[in-house]
VOGU-3710 file (C-alpha; in Angstrom, 3 decimals, decimal comma):
1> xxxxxxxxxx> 10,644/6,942/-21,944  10,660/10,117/-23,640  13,382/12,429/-22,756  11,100/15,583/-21,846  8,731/13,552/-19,086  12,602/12,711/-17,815  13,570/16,389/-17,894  10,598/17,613/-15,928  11,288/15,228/-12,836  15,088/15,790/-12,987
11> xxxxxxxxxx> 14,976/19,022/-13,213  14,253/19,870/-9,904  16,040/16,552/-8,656  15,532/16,081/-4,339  15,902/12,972/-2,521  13,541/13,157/0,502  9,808/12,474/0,060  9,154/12,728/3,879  9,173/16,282/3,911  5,855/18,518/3,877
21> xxxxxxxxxx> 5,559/21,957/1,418  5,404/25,279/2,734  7,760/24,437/5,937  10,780/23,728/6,969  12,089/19,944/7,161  11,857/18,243/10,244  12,449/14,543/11,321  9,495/12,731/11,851  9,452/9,801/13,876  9,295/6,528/12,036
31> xxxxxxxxxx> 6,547/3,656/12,826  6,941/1,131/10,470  9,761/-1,231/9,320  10,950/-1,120/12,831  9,932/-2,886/16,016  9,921/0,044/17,827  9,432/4,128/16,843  12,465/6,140/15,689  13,779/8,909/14,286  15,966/7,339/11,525
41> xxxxxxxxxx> 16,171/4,169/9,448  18,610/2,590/7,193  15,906/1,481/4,887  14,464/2,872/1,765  11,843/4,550/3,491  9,044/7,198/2,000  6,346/9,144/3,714  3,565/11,486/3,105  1,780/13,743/5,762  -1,307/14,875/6,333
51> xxxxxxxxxx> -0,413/18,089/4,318  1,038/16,381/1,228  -2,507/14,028/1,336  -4,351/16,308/1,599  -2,983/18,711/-0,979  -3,708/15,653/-3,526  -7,332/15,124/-2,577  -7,231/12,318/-4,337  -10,497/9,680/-4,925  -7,942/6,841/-3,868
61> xxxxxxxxxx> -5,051/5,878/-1,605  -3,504/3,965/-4,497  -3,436/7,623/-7,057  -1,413/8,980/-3,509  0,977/5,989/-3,918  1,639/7,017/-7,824  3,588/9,724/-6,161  6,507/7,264/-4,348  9,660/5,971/-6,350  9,335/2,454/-6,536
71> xxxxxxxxxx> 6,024/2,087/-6,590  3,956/0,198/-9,160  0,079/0,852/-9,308  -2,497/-1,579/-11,643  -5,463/-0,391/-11,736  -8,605/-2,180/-13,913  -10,570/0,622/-15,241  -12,728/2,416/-12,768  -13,084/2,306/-9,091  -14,884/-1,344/-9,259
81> xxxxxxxxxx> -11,726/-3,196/-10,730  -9,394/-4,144/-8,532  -6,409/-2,299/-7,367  -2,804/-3,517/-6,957  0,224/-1,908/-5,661  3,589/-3,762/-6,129  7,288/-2,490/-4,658  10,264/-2,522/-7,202  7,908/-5,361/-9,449  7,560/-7,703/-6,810
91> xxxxxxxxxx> 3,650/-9,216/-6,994  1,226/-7,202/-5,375  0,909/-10,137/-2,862  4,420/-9,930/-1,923  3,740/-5,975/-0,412  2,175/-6,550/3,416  -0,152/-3,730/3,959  -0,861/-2,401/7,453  -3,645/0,163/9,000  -2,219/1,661/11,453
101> xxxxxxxxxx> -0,201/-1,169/12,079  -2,389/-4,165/11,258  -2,128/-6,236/8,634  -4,930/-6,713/6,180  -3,946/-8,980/3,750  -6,111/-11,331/2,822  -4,709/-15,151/1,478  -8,207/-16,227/0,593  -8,562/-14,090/-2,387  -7,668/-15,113/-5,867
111> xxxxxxxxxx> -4,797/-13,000/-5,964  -2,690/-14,490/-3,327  -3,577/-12,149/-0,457  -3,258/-8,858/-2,861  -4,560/-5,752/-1,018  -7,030/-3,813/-2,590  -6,318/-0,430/-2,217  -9,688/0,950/-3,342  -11,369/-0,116/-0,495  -9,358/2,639/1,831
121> xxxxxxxxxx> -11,007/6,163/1,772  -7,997/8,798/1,737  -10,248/11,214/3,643  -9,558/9,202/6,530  -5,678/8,990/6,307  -3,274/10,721/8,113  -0,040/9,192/7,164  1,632/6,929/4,972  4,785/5,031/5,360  6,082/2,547/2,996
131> xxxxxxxxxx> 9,170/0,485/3,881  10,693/-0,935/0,207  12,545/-4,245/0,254  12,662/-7,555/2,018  11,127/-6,431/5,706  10,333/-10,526/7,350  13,080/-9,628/9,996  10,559/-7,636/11,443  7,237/-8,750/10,068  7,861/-12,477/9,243
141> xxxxxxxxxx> 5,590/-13,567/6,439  4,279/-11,699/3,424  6,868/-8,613/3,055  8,849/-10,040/0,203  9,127/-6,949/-1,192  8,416/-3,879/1,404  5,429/-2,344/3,821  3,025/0,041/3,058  1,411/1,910/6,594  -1,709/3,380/5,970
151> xxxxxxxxxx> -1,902/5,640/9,267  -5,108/7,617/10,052  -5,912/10,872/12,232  -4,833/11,033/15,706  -5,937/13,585/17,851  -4,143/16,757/19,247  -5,021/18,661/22,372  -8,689/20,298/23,061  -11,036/19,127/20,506  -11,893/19,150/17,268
161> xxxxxxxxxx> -14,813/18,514/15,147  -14,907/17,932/11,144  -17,671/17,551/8,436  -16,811/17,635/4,494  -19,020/16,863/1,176  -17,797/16,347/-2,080  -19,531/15,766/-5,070  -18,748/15,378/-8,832  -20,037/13,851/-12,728  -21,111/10,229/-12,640
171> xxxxxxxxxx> -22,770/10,835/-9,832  -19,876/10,402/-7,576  -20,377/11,906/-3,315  -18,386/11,557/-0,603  -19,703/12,640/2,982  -17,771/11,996/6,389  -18,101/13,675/9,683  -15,485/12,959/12,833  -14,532/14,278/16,672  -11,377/13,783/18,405
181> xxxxxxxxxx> -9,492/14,997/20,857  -7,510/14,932/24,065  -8,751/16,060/27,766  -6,763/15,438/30,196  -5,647/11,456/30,460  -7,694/10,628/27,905  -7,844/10,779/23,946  -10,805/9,687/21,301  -11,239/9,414/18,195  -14,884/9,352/15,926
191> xxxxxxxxxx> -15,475/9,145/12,514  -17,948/8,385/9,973  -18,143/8,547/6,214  -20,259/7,256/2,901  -18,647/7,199/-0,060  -20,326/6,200/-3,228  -17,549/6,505/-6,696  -20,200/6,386/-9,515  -19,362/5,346/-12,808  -17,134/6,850/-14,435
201> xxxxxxxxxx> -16,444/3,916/-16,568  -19,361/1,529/-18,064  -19,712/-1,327/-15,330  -17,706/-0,202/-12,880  -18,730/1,118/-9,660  -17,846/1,132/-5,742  -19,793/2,271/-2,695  -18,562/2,005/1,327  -19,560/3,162/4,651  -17,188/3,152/7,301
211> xxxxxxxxxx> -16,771/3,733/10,900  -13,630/4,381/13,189  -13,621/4,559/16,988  -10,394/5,182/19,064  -10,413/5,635/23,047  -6,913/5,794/24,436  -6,156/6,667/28,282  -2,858/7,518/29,712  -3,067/6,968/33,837  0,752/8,441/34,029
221> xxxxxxxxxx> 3,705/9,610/32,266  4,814/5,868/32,249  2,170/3,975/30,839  -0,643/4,553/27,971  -3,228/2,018/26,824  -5,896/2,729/23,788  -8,234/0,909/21,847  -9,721/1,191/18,489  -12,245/-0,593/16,003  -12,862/0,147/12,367
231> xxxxxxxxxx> -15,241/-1,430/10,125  -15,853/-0,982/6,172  -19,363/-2,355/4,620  -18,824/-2,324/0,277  -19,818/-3,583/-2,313  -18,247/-3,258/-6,160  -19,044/-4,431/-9,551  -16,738/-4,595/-12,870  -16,160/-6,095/-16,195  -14,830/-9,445/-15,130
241> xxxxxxxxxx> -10,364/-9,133/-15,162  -8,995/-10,287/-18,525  -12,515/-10,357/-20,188  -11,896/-7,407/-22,521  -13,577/-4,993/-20,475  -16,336/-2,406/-22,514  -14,380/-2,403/-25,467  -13,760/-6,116/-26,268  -16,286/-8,201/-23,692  -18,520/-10,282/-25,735
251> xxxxxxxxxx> -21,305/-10,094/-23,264  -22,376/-7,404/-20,379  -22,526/-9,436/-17,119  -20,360/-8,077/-14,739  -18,463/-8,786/-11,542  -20,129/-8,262/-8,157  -18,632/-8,030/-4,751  -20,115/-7,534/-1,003  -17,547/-6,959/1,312  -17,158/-5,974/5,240
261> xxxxxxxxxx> -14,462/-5,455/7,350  -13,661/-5,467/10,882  -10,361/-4,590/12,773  -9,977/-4,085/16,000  -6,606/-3,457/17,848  -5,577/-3,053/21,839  -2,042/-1,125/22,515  -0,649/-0,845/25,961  2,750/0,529/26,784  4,755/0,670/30,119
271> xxxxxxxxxx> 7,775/2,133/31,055  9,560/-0,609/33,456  12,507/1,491/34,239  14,525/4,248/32,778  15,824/1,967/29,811  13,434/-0,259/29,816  9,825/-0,054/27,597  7,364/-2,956/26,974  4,810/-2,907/24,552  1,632/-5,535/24,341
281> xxxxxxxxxx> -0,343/-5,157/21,121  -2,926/-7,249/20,010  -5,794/-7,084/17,143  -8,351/-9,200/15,493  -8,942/-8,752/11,443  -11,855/-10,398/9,769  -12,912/-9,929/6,137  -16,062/-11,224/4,419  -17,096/-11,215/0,514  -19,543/-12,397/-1,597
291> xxxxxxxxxx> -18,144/-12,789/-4,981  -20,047/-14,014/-8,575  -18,405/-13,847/-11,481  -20,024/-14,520/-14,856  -16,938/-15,006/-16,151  -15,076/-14,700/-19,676  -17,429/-15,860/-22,621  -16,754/-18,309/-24,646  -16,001/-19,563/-21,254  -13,263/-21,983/-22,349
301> xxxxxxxxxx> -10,814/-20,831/-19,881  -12,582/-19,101/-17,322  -16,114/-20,491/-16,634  -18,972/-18,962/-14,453  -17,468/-18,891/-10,824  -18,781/-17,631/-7,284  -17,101/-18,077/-3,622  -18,510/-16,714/0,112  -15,360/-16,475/1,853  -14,654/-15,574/5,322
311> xxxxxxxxxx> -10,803/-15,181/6,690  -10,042/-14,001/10,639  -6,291/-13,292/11,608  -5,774/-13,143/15,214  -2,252/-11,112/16,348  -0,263/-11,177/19,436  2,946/-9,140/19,530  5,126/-8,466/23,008  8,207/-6,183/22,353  10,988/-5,217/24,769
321> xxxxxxxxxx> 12,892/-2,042/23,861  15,849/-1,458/26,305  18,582/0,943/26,257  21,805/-1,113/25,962  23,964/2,011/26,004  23,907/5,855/25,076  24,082/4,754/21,621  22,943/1,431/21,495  19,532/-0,162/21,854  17,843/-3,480/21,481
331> xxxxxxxxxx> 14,141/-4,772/20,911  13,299/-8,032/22,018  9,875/-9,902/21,805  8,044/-12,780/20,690  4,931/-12,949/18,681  1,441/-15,613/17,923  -0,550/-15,330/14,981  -3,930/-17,234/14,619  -5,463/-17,221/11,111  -8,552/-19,070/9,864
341> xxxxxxxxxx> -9,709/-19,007/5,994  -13,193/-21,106/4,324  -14,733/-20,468/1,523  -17,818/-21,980/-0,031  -17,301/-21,143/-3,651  -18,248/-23,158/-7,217  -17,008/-23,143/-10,984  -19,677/-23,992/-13,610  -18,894/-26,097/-16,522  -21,204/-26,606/-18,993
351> xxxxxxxxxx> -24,663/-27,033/-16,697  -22,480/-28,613/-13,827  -21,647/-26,539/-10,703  -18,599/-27,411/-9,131  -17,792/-27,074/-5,738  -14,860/-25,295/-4,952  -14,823/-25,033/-1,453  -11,606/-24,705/1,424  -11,530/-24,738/5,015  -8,105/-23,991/6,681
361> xxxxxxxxxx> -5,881/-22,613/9,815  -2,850/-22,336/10,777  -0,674/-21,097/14,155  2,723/-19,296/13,456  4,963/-18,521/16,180  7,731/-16,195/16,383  10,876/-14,385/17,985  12,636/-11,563/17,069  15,518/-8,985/17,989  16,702/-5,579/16,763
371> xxxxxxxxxx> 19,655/-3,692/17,307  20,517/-0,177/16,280  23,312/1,450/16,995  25,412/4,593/16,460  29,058/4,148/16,913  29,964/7,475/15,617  28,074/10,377/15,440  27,280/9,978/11,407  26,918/6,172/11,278  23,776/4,308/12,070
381> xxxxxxxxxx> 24,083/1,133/12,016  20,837/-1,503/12,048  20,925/-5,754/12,127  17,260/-7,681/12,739  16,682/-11,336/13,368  13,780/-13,221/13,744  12,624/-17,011/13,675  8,996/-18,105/12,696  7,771/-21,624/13,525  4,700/-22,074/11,056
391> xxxxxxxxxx> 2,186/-24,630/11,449  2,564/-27,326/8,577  5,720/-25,647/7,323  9,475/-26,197/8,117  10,895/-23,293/9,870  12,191/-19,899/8,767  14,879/-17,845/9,844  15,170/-14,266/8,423  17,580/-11,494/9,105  18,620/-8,128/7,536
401> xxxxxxxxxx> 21,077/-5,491/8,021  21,901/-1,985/7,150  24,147/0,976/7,525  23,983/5,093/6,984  26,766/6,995/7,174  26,952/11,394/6,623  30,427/11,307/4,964  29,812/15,960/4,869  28,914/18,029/2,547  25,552/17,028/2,810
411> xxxxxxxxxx> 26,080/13,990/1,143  24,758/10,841/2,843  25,444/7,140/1,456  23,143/4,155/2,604  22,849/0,260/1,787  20,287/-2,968/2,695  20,339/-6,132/2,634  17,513/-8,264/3,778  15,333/-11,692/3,105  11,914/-12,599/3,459
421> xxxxxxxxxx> 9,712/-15,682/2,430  6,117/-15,876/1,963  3,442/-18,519/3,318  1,663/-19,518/0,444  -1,890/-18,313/0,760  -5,127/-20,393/1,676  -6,355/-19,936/-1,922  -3,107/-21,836/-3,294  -3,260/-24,620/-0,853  -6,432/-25,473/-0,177
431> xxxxxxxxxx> -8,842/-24,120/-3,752  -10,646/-28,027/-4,488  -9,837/-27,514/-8,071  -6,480/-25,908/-8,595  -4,622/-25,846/-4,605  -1,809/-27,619/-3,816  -1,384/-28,540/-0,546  2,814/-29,529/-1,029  3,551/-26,097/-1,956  6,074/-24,536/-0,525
441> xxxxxxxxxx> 6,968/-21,201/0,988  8,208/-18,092/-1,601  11,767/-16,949/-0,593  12,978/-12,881/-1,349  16,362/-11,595/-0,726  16,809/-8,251/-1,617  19,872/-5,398/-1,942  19,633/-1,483/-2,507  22,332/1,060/-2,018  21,671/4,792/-2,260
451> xxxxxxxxxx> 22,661/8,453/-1,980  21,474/11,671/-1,197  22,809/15,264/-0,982  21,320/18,255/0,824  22,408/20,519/-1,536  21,183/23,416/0,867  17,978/23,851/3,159  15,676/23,657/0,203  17,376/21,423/-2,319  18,175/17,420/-1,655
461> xxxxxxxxxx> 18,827/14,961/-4,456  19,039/11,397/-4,567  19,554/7,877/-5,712  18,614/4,549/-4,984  20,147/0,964/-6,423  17,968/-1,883/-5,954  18,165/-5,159/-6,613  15,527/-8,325/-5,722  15,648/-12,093/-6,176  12,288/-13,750/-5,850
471> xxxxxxxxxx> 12,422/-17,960/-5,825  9,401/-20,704/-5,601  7,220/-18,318/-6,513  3,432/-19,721/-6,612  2,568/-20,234/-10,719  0,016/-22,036/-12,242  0,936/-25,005/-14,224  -1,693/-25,849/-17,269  -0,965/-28,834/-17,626  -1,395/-30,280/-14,104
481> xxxxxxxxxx> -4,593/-27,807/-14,138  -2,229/-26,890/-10,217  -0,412/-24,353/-8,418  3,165/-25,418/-8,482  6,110/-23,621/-7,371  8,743/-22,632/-10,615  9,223/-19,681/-10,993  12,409/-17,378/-10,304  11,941/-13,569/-10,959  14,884/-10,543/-10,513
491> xxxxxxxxxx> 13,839/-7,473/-10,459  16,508/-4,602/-10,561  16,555/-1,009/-11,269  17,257/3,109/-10,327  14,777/4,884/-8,065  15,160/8,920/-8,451  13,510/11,170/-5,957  13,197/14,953/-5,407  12,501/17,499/-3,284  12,801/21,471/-4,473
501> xxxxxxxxxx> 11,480/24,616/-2,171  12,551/27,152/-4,683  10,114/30,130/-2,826  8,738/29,627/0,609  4,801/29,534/-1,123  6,236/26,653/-3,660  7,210/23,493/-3,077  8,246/20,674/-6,218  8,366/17,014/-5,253  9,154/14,240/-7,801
511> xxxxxxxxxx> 10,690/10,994/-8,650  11,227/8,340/-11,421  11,544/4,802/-11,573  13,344/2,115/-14,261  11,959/-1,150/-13,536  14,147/-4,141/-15,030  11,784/-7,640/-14,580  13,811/-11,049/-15,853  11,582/-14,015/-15,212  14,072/-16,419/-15,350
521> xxxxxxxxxx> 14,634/-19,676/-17,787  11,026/-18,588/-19,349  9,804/-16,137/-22,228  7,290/-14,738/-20,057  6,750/-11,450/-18,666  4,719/-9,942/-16,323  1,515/-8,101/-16,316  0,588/-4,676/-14,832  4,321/-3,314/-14,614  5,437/-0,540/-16,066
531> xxxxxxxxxx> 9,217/-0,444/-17,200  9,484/3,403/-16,365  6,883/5,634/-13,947  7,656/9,090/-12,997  5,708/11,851/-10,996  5,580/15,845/-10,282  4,169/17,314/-7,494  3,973/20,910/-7,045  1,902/22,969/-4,675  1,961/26,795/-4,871
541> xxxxxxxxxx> 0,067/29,146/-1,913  -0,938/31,735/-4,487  -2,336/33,543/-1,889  -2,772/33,899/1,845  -6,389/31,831/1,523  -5,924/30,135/-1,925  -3,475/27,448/-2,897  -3,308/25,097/-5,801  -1,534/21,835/-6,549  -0,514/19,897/-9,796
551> xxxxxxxxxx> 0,597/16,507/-10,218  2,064/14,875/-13,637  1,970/11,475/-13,304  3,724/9,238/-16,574  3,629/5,515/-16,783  5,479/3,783/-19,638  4,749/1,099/-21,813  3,135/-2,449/-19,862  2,457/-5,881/-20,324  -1,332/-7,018/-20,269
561> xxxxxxxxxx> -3,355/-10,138/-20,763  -6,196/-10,641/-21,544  -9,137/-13,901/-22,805  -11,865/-12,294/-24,466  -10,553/-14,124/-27,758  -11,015/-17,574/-25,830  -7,518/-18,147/-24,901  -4,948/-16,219/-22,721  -2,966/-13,185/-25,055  -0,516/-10,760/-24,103
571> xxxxxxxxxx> -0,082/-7,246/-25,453  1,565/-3,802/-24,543  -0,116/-0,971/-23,762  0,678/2,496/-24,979  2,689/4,862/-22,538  0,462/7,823/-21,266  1,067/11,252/-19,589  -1,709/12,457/-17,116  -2,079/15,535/-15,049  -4,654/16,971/-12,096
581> xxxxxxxxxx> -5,609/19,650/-10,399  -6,964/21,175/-7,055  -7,492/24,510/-5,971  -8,561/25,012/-2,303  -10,027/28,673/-1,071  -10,069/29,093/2,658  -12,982/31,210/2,411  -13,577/31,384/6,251  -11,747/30,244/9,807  -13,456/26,950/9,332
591> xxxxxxxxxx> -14,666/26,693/5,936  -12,958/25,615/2,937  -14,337/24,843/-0,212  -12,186/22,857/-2,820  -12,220/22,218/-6,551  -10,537/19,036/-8,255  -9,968/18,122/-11,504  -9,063/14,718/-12,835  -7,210/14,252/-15,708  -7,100/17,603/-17,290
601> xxxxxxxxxx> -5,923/16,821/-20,704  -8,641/14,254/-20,988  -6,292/11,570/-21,347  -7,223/8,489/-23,642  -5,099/5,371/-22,563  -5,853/1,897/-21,106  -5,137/0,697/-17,426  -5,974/-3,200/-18,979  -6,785/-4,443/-22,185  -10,200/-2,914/-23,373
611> xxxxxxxxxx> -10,702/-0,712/-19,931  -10,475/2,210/-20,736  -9,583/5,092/-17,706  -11,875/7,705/-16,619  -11,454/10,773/-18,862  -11,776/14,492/-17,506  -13,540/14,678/-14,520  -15,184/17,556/-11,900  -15,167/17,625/-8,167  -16,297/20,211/-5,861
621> xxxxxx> -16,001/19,925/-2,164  -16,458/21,815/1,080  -15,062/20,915/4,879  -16,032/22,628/7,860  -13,534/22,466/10,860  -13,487/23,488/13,959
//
C-alpha cells in the first residue's frame, strides 16, 4: 500500500462508524446480531444512518459498504455483473444478508447463495448494520463470517410525502415516489421506484421496479403488530464472469438475467408483564430468475448454459426477552425454517443439451438463548447458544461469547469469540452434473479483539484484531468433475476506523483494512480480495443550504481469474485510487436539487480481468419533500 493513501486515513484516526456528521454522538439502538434490540454490543459492529447514506448518494448499496473496515466489495464491471460483498475474506456466501431482518440469500445460485447487492436501490435504505464475525449463535446457518442489515425508512409522526428524479450519461434515471406516516395507532409505509443504470460499460446494464408496503397498528402501549411486502421485478445483462469481458472476450454474446422478488414479513410484539416481552415474527422470501449464458468461447471449460430457478424460504421465529435482574437479561425462543429450491437448467456440449436440473427441501429446526449482562457498571458481558436440527444433516450446536469493558480515560477494550457452520447450498448438492449430495456442512470459528479511545467529544480512534478459521469449505474438484469438501482457509488481519469532527460544519470518517488470506496445504489464492482497502469520508456544510461530500476510496492489489484463453488463469490486478463527489443545494423548504460525480479523476483500473470500471460520470437529481 502506498504510504500517503495510509497517511490520509490515519490522519484523522476515529474508531466509531455509527455516528452521523454535523451532530453530536448518540447511542443508537442496535437490531441486528442480537435476538433482541439494544443499546450496546460486544461485537464488531458498524452502522450508517440515513444522513451518512444519504450524504453518499451513491448508485449502489455495495459503493456504501466500501466505506466499512472489513469489508471486501467485487464488483464485475458495470451494474450488470454481479456484486459480492465478503467480511474479513470470508466468501461472499459465507456473509447472511437481511432486509430489514429477512434473509435473502439465495442457495440456488451458482455462487453458493452469494447476495447480489446490485439488486438493492439505496434510495430506499434507511439503515445499515453489519455484524463482522461468526454470528450462527443467533442466526444458525450461513453467517460464517458476519451480517449485513439492510434497513429501510420507517415512518415518524404526521405524514410525509417524497418524490425524487435523477438522471445522468449512459442514459442512466432513477424515479421513486413514497408516503408514510403515523396517525394515531397506526403507521404506513408506501413506496415506489424505477430505476434503469444504463451502460456505462459495453454489455452491461440493469433495470428494476420495486414496490414496498408497510401497515403497522399499535392497539396499546403493550402490544404492536405490522406487516409489510416488498417486491423487485429486474432484469441484467453482462459479459459472461471470467470470459475476458470487452477487452479480451472472443465473441459479444452476453449474459441475461430476469429476476423478481417477493418478501413479505408479519411482526407482533406483546408485553406479558413488566419483565417479560414476546416477539412472533414470521416472513415468506421467494426469488425467481431466468438465466442464459452463452458462455466462454472456445467453450472448453465453460459451455453454453441456462437454468429457470425458483427458491421459497419460509421463517418462523418466537423470542422471549425477560428481565432476569436489574442488570441481567435473557432471550429465549425457538425457531422453523422451510426452504424449497428447483431449477430446470441445461449445459450444451457440442450440439447436445444437457439437463441440469434439481429439485430440493429441507426443514431446520432450532433453539436458542442469550444472555447479557452488566456486572459492573463498565463491563458488558454477552454468551449465545443455539442448537439447529437440519433435515438430512447431523446436528449443530453453536455458541459465542464476548466482553466490553471502559477501563477510563476514554479508552474501551473489547474481544469475540464465536462459531458458525454453513448448510451447503441447493446448487452444491443437488446441480445433475457437478452436486454432491454427501457434502457436508462448512464450519467458521472466529476471534477479534479491539480498542478504542474517545480522545474527546469529537475525536475516537480505534483498532480491531481479527482472526477466522474456515474448514470443509465447498471446492470443486476437476478431476471428479464434483463439489467436494477440502479446503481450509485463515483469514487474519487489522481493521482501522475513524471518526474526526474537527468544526461543527465538518465531519471526517475513515478506515483501513490489511487482509491476510492462507488457503491452507494448497498454492492457491483467492479471487476478488484485496490485501489492503481504505476509505475517506468527509462532508462539509459550506453553507446554511449547500453542503458537499467527498469520499476516497483505495483498493490494493487482487487476485483474478479468468478463461478467455481456454483454460482457467490467474493474474493481479493493479491497485487504484478513486474519488467522488456530491454537492446538494437546499434551494427551497422542500426542494433539493443534487449534483454527483463519479470518479472524478477518471480513474482507469479493472474490477475483473478485461472489465474495465465506469470512468467519470454526471448525475443530477432533484427530491421534493414534504
Amino acid at each position: 500500500m502506498h504510504y500517503r493513501t495510509l497517511a490520509i486515513v490515519i490522519l484523522p484516526l476515529v474508531a466509531s462508524t455509527s455516528e452521523a456528521a454535523f451532530k453530536p454522538a448518540i447511542e443508537d439502538v442496535l437490531v441486528t446480531g442480537t435476538l433482541a434490540p439494544q443499546l450496546a454490543q460486544t461485537s464488531s459492529v458498524s452502522v450508517l444512518d440515513a444522513q451518512q447514506i444519504a450524504a453518499l448518494n451513491k448508485t449502489s448499496v455495495a459503493d456504501i459498504l466500501k466505506t466499512l473496515p472489513g469489508l471486501l466489495v467485487e464488483t464485475q464491471g458495470g451494474p450488470g455483473g454481479l456484486t459480492a460483498v465478503s467480511i474479513r475474506g470470508g466468501e461472499s456466501n459465507f456473509t447472511l444478508v437481511l432486509i430489514d431482518g429477512v434473509a435473502v440469500n439465495d442457495p440456488t445460485n451458482f455462487r453458493g447463495g452469494g447476495f447480489d447487492f446490485a439488486n438493492i436501490n439505496p434510495n430506499r435504505v434507511d439503515r445499515i448494520e453489519v455484524v463482522r464475525g461468526a454470528q450462527s449463535a443467533i442466526y444458525g446457518s450461513d453467517a460464517l463470517a458476519g451480517v449485513i442489515n439492510i434497513i429501510t425508512r420507517r415512518p415518524q409522526e404526521g405524514h410525509e410525502q417524497q418524490a425524487y428524479m435523477e438522471g445522468g450519461n449512459h442514459d442512466y434515471s432513477d424515479v421513486g415516489a413514497s408516503a408514510l406516516g403515523r396517525i394515531g395507532d397506526f403507521n404506513y409505509t408506501v413506496e415506489l421506484a424505477s430505476r434503469d443504470d444504463g451502460e456505462p460499460t459495453p454489455g452491461s446494464t440493469r433495470d428494476s421496479d420495486s414496490a414496498h408496503l408497510r401497515l403497522g397498528w399499535q392497539p396499546s402501549d403493550a402490544q404492536a403488530l405490522s406487516i409489510s411486502y416488498r417486491y423487485i421485478d429486474g432484469k441484467r445483462s453482462s459479459y459472461p464472469e471470467q470470459s475476458g469481458g470487452p477487452e479480451y472476450a472472443l465473441y459479444d454474446a452476453l449474459d441475461d438475467s430476469k429476476y423478481t422478488q417477493d418478501i413479505l414479513a408479519f411482526d407482533w410484539g406483546v408485553e406479558l408483564a413488566p419483565v417479560w416481552r414476546s416477539t412472533l415474527t414470521a416472513s415468506r422470501f421467494e426469488q425467481e430468475e431466468h438465466y442464459r449464458s452463452p458462455g466462454i468461447s472456445p467453450y472448453v471449460e465453460v459451455p453454453p448454459n441456462g437454468a429457470e430457478t425458483d427458491f421459497t424460504r419460509d421463517q418462523i421465529r418466537w423470542i422471549n426477552t425477560l428481565q432476569l435482574a436489574s442488570n441481567i437479561e435473557a432471550n429465549v425462543g425457538a425457531e422453523y425454517r422451510h426452504e424449497e429450491g428447483k431449477s430446470k437448467g441445461y449445459i450444451e456440449y457440442f450440439g447436445d443439451r444437457l439437463p441440469s436440473d434439481f429439485e430440493l427441501d429441507r426443514d431446520t429446526r432450532g433453539v436458542f438463548v442469550d444472555v447479557s449482562a452488566t456486572p459492573l457498571v463498565d463491563l458488558l458481558l454477552q454468551a449465545s447458544l443455539r442448537y439447529d436440527d437440519p433435515q438430512q444433516f447431523d446436528s449443530e450446536t453453536s455458541a459465542q461469547a464476548g466482553a466490553r469493558y471502559t477501563v477510563g480515560g476514554g479508552v474501551t477494550l473489547a474481544a469475540n469469540w464465536g462459531e458458525a457452520y454453513k448448510l451447503p447450498s441447493f446448487f452444491a448438492l443437488g446441480h445433475a452434473l457437478v452436486g454432491n449430495p454427501d457434502l457436508q456442512p462448512e464450519k467458521g470459528e472466529s476471534w477479534d479483539v479491539g480498542a478504542s479511545w474517545s480522545a474527546t467529544d469529537n475525536l475516537q480512534l480505534g483498532a480491531t484484531w481479527f482472526d477466522n478459521d474456515f474448514t470443509d469449505l465447498v471446492d470443486f474438484d476437476d478431476e471428479t468433475f464434483r463439489n467436494v469438501n477440502r479446503k481450509s482457509v485463515q483469514t487474519s488481519g487489522v481493521e482501522l476506523q475513524a471518526d474526526w469532527q474537527p468544526l461543527p460544519v465538518l465531519f471526517l470518517r475513515s478506515q483501513a483494512t490489511y487482509t491476510d488470506i492462507d488457503v491452507k496445504n494448497e498454492e492457491s489464492v483467492l479471487t476478488g480480495r484485496p490485501e489492503w482497502t481504505a476509505s475517506l469520508v468527509a462532508q462539509w456544510q459550506v453553507y446554511e443550504d449547500w453542503d458537499t461530500a467527498l469520499d476516497y476510496l483505495y483498493a490494493g492489489h487482487q487476485w483474478a481469474a479468468s478463461r478467455h484463453t481456454g483454460e482457467q488463469v490467474t493474474e493481479q490486478l493493479d491497485d487504484y485510487h478513486r474519488l467522488d463527489w456530491v454537492l446538494r443545494w437546499q434551494m427551497a423548504q422542500a426542494w433539493q436539487v443534487q449534483l454527483s460525480v463519479d470518479n472524478v479523476l477518471d480513474e482507469e483500473y479493472e474490477t475483473a480481468v478485461g472489465f474495465d470500471a465506469p470512468g467519470r460520470e454526471f448525475r443530477l437529481g432533484i427530491t421534493y419533500r414534504d
